[in-house]
C-alpha positions, 0 to 999 in steps of 0.5 A: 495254459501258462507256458514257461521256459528254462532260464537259460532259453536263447534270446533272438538276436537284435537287428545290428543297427537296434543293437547299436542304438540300444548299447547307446540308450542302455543307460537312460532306458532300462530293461526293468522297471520296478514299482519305486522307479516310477516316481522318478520316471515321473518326475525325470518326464516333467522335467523334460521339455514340453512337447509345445503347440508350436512344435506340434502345429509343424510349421503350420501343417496343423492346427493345434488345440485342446479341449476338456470334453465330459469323463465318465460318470461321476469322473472329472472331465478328459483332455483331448488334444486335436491336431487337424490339418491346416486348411482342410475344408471337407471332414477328414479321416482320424486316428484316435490316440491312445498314449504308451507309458505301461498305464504308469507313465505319460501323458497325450503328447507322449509319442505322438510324433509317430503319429503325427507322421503319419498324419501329415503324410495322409491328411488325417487329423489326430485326437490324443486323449489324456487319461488317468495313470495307475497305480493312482487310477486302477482299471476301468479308470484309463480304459474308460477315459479313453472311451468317454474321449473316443464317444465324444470324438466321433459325437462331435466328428462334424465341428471337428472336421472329422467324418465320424465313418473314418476314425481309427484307434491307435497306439503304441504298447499300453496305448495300442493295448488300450486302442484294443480295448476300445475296440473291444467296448465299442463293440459291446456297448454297441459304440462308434463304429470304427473305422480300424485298430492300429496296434503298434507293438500292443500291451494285451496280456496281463500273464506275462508268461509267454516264451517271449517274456521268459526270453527277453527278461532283463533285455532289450526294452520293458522286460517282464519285470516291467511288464509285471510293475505296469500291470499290477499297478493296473490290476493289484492283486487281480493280475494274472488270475482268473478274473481280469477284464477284456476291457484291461488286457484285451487278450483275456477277450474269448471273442474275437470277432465283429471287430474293426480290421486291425494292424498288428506289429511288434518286434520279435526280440520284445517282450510283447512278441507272442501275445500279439501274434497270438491276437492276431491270430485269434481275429483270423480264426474268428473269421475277422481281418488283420495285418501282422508283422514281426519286425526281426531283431526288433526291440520294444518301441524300436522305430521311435528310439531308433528311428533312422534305422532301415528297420524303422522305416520299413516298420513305418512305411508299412502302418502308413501302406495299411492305413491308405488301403483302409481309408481311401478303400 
């Protein structure tokens, strides 16, 4: 049922030091995001400065290389980036890497400082898989990107160096949306088995109706104008009706359960806030296991954009505590 509230609803108030970051990138990163937008977006990343295999290696922590590996059927071929820890002699435990960007933007170096962080701190390797951008490339296109590179990964685990029992799916707003969504595929197409989903403020819904999108409209990060340009770009005219994929927004899923544990986390001043718990709590009640946190004050994607902020590193430190229990269990 569509939940709708007053215009006027009150917004929860940001964390004082989000607050402050966010008054500094107000102007560079705004709330809303409209369709004419995006081709500027675009142009602004190609124009930045490449994320380089020499900065990704972190001064030799990891090797760094990358692979054109088979696409779908009839698609051409996906690029996976692969940064393994030097040295490593026995396989290792992995996170696959699904990229951010509202399915519009980015690219498989896109955020993945976060979690090569991660990485270092824990000895796994990271495959980040490039994928087709909407609205160029519809649904399935990005979702089934994706899991052509995850079916690959896991296949060749063993000249990667990786121990294909040990891989976990991960991202960051659309890219945690779509590590949800490989969660979901691998289980119904009887996939890799996985190891876990690390959801990091998830875009799931294609609605965007929630109180929360109604109260952070023109606030913080990726409001629900936003929203609405990411998911009709995915989706066109199918968004928000009664035929929209699992495989697109992972919360029009009716069952929940047989998936991985999952790791939950989202900001309770963003957009994405009742969805999530509302997923979260959908994998409890389906008998499954999942780690929820509401970062208080929180904005969208606020540990990367405000990343010394004591918020974003207790954010930080939880992922990392989540993902050792899971992986040396």
């Amino acid at each position: 049922m569509s939940q709708t509230l007053p215009s006027a609803a009150t917004p929860p108030p940001f964390d004082p030091e989000l607050a402050a970051a966010l008054a500094v990138l107000g102007e560079s990163v705004p709330p809303s995001l409209t369709p004419d937008m995006v081709p500027l977006l675009r142009q602004a990343q190609a124009n930045a400065l490449t994320v380089t295999d020499e900065a990704l290696s972190r001064g030799g922590a990891f090797q760094v290389e990358e692979r054109a590996v088979p696409g779908p059927a009839g698609a051409p071929d996906v690029s996976l980036l692969v940064c393994r820890p030097a040295g490593a002699t026995a396989p290792l435990a992995a996170i696959y890497h699904t990229h951010g960007g509202g399915m519009i933007l980015g690219d498989n170096r896109a955020g993945i400082d976060g979690v090569l962080d991660l990485a270092q701190e824990l000895r796994l390797a990271v495959v980040s898989v490039e994928y087709r951008l909407a609205p160029e490339h519809p649904h399935p296109a990005p979702v089934e990107d994706c899991y052509a590179g995850l079916v690959w990964t896991v296949a060749h685990a063993g000249e990667l160096g990786i121990d294909p029992g040990r891989v976990v799916v991960g991202g960051a707003s659309a890219g945690g949306g779509l590590a949800a969504a490989l969660a979901l595929l691998a289980r119904d197409r009887g996939g890799p088995a996985l190891a876990g989903q690390l959801l990091m403020c998830p875009m799931l819904d294609d609605r965007n109706d929630t109180p929360s999108t109604h109260q952070m409209a023109g606030l913080g990060v990726w409001d629900r104008t936003a929203n609405e340009t990411g998911w009709t770009a995915l989706l066109g005219e199918a968004r928000g009706g009664p035929d929209v994929s699992p495989y697109a927004a992972p919360a029009r899923a009716a069952d929940l359960s047989g998936l991985p544990p999952a790791f939950i986390d989202v900001g309770s001043a963003e957009t994405f806030r009742d969805e999530d718990v509302a997923y979260a709590s959908r994998i409890w009640q389906a008998g499954g296991s999942a780690e929820l946190h509401v970062w208080p004050g929180g904005f969208h994607g606020f540990d990367l954009m405000a990343p010394q902020a004591a918020i974003s590193q207790d954010a930080r430190a939880a992922r990392l505590r989540w993902l050792h229990r899971l992986l040396d269990a």
